[in-house]
Structure formats: C-alpha cells, structure tokens
PAVOVO-225331 format. One record per residue (C-alpha): residue in three letters; x, y, z. Coordinates in steps of 0.25 Angstrom, whole numbers, padded with zeros to 4 digits, always signed. Each point is the difference from the previous one (the first is absolute). Layout:
BEGIN
ALAXYZ ...
This chain:
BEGIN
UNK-0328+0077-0109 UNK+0004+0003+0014 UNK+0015-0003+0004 UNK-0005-0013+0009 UNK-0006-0006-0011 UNK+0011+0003-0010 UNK+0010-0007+0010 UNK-0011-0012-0001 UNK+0002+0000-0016 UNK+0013+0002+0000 UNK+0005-0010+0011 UNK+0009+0009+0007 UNK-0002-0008+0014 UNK+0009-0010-0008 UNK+0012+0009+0004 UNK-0001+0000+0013 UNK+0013-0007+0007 UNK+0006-0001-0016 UNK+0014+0002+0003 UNK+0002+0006-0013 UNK-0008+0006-0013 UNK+0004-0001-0013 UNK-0006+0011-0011 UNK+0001+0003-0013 UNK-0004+0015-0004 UNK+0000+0009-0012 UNK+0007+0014+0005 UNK+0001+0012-0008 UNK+0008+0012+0004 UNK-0011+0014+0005 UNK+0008+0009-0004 UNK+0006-0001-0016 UNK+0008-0012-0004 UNK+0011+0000+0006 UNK+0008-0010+0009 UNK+0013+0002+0006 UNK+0007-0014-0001 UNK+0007-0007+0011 UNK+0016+0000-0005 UNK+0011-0005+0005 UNK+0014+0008-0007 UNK+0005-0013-0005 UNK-0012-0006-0004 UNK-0009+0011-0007 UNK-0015-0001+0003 UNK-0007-0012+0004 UNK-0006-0003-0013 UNK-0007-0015-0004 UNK-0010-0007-0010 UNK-0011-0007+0006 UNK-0003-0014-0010 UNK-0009+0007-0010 UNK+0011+0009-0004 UNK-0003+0014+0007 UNK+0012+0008+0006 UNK-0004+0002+0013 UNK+0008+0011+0009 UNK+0001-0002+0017 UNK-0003+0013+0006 UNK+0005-0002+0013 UNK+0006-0012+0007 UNK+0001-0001+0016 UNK+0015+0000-0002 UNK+0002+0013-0008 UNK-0009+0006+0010 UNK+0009-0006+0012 UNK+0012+0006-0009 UNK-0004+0013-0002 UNK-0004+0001+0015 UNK+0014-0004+0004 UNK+0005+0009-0009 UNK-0007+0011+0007 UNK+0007-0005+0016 UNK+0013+0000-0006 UNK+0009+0013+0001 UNK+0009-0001-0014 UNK+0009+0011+0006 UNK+0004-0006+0013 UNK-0001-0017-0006 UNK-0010-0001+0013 UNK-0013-0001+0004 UNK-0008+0015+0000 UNK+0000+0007+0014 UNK-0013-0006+0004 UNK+0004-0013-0002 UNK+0012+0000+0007 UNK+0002-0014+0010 UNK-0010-0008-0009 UNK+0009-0013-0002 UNK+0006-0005-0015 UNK+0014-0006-0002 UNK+0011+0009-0007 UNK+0011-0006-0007 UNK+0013+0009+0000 UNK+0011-0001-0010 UNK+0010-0009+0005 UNK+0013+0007-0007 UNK-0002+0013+0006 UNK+0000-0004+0015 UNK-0013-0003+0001 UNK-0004+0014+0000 UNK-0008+0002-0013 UNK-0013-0006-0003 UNK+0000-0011-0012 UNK-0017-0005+0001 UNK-0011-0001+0010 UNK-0011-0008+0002 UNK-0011+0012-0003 UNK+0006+0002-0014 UNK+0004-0012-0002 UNK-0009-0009-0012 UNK-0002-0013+0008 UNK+0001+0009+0013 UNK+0008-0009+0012 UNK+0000-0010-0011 UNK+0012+0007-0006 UNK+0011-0007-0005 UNK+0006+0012+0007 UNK-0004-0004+0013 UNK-0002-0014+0000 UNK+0012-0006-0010 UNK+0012+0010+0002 UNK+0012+0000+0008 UNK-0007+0003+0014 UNK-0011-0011+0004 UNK-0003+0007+0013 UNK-0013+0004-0005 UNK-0002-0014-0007 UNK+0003-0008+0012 UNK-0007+0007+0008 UNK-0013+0000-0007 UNK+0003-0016-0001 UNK-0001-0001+0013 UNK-0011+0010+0003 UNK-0008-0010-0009 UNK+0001-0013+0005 UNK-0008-0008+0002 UNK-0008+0007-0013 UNK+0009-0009-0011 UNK-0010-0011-0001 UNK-0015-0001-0001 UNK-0008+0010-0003 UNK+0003+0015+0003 UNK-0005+0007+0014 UNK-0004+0013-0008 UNK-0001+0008+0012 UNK+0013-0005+0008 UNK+0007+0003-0015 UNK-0003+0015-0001 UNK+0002+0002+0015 UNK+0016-0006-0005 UNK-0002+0010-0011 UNK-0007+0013+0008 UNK+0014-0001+0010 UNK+0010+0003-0012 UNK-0007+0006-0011 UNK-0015+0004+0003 UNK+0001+0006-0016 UNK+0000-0015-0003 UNK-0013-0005+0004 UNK-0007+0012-0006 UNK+0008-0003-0014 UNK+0000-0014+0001 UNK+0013-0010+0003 UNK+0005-0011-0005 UNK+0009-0010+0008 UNK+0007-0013-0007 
C-alpha cells in the first residue's frame, strides 16, 4: 500500500484545520521496565486507578518538568537566578523583620508562582495592585490570552513557561 492510499483509508485529510487531536496509545518503556515517576516531596509519586481497578503510575507531567527546569536556573548558594540568567524578571519577597534585606519567597520557587499568598495577600500589595491595574480591562468576559502572558512575560517570564493562575 502506498503512503497516498493509506492516507485515503485512514482518512487523515480529516485533520487538516483540527485545532486539536486527541489519542489513545499503548507505550511500553525500550529499554527494561522502568519508569521514573513524577514526584513532588510532599505528595509522593503521581500514582492513580483508572475504573477497572489498575494502578496506574504518571511518568511525567508538564509541571514537574517545568519544576526540575527551574530548579536548574536557580543558584541555591546565592537565593538567585544562575549567572546566565541574570536580568530575567520574577518578583522576590524580602523578610519584613530584618529590614527588608533577606529574601523570604519568590515567584520562580514559589508553588502557584505570582499567585503566591506571599505576593499577592501579605502586607505589601504593591505587586497586587499593580498587576490589578495592569489587567483591566481583562476581569470580565472571556480572557485575551495573548495580552495576559505579555502582563505575565513583563514580571516573571518563568510564569508562562510553568503556568499561572490569577484569582
């Protein structure tokens, strides 16, 4: 069978413009039997039965990969971005009983990211009142997605790769 007439069997011109394509595939592991789970510390892995009983396991999920990959821009040692990334925007929190001087959070480590009770809820709402105001306009009716992540890409570009979630 040629590769024209298998498209014409399998219908694959049907495709064309869909805007998305849902699959269901059987995968197995080439090498051995071994999966590394996705993990987060205080939740264990990322373990669930599907109806019929069978423990399922995820290997990986586009946030853990997001996590690990901050993990990787952030210099422990000096509580800041890697040398490399030096300049990239995110929102740091300092300590407020120590002069301001030491960090307390930022929005790369944080869980929810700029969505941190941290940021948005604490004692300083420069950050939350300035996104409320960068956002107008946005409250009601349905989302501009592209005008949100520029809001986002000008305070923490981290928070568009990992995903943000704004109340």
């Amino acid at each position: 069978m040629t590769a024209a007439s298998a498209q014409s069997v399998i219908g694959y011109e049907k495709l064309n413009g869909a805007p998305r394509l849902l699959m269901e595939a059987k995968l197995k592991p080439l090498q051995g039997h071994r999966f590394q789970p996705t993990g987060f510390a205080h939740l264990g892995p990322a373990r669930y039965t599907l109806p019929d009983g069978t423990e399922m396991l995820l290997v990986e999920s586009v946030q853990s990969v997001a996590n690990r990959m901050e993990l990787a821009c952030w210099d422990q040692a000096k509580d800041d971005l890697i040398d490399e990334l030096q300049g990239l925007p995110y929102i740091r929190v300092n300590k407020s009983g120590d002069g301001g001087n030491g960090a307390l959070t930022n929005s790369v480590l944080e869980a929810h990211r700029m969505n941190s009770p941290y940021i948005l809820e604490g004692g300083d709402k420069s950050v939350f009142d300035k996104l409320k105001q960068d956002a107008a306009g946005m409250e009601q009716g349905p989302v501009d997605i592209r005008a949100l992540a520029k809001l986002i890409l000008k305070y923490d570009p981290n928070a568009v790769i990992h995903g943000v979630f704004l109340a």
